[in-house]
NUPA-778379 format. One record per residue (C-alpha): x, y, z. Coordinates in steps of 0.02 Angstrom, whole numbers, padded with zeros to 5 digits, always signed. Last residue first. Layout:
XYZ;...
END
This chain:
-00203+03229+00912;-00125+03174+00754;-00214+03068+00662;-00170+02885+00664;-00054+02862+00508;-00121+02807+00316;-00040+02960+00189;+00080+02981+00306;+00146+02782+00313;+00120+02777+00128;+00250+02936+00110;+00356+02876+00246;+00371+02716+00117;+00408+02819-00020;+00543+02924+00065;+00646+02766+00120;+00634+02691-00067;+00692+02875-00118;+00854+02887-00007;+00902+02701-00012;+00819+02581+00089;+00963+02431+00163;+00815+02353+00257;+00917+02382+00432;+00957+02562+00395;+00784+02596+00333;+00730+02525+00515;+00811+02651+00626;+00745+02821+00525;+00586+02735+00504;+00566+02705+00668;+00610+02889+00723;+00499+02957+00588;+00331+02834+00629;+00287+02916+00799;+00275+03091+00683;+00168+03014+00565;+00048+02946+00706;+00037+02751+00750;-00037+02607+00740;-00122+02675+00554;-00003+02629+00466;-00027+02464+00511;+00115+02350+00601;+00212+02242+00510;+00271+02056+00577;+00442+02034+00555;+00591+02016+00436;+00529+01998+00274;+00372+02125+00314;+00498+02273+00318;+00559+02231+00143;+00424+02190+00044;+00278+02251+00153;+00359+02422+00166;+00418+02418-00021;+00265+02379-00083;+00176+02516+00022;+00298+02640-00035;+00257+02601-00221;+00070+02638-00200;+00094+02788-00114;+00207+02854-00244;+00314+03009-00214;+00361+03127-00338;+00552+03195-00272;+00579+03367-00336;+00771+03415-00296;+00864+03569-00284;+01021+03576-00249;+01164+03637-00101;+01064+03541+00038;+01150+03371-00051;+01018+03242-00096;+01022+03061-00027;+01084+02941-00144;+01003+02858-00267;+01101+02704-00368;+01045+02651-00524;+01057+02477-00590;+01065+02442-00758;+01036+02255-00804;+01087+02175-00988;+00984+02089-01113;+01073+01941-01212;+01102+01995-01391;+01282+02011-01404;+01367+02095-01562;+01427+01978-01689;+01615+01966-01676;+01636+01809-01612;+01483+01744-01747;+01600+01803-01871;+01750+01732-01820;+01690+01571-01804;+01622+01565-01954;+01785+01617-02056;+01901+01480-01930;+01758+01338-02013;+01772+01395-02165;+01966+01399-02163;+01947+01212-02098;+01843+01169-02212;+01950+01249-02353;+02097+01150-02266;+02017+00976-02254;+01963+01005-02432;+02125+01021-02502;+02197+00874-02406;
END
């Protein structure tokens, strides 16, 4: 009997330990970027690179992607400002890709 209890209280002392032992599995922050107020000042750094990931990621998932270069900058605005709706963008995703799409649109005439 003696040594089902100190078992037992071994047992209860382990348990306890490893349920108080801080957790070691990694854990996921997301941030959230919202479009910036007129009332502030904000520096946004722009990656080509990362804007055409995103355009072939997301835009390309749904349909067929036209290049850059199909149209000019300014044709691209309107369609951007339709389709980053529709691809759930936020602010800075959306402002990445229209940096790619500048950086390779048909020249303006």
């Amino acid at each position: 009997m003696k040594k089902i209890l100190s078992v037992s209280l071994f047992a209860t002392c382990v348990l306890y330990l490893f349920a108080c032992s801080p957790k070691t599995s990694p854990t996921k922050t997301t941030v959230e970027t919202k479009e910036p107020t007129t009332d502030k000042n904000y520096t946004i750094t722009l990656n080509s690179n990362y804007g055409k990931e995103i355009y072939e990621a997301k835009c390309g998932s749904c349909h067929d992607l036209n290049k850059p270069s199909d149209y000019t900058f300014k044709a691209w605005n309107p369609i951007m400002d339709r389709m980053a709706k529709k691809a759930n963008l936020d602010y800075l995703q959306k402002q990445n890709v229209l940096g790619y799409l500048k950086d390779n649109a048909k020249a303006e005439k």
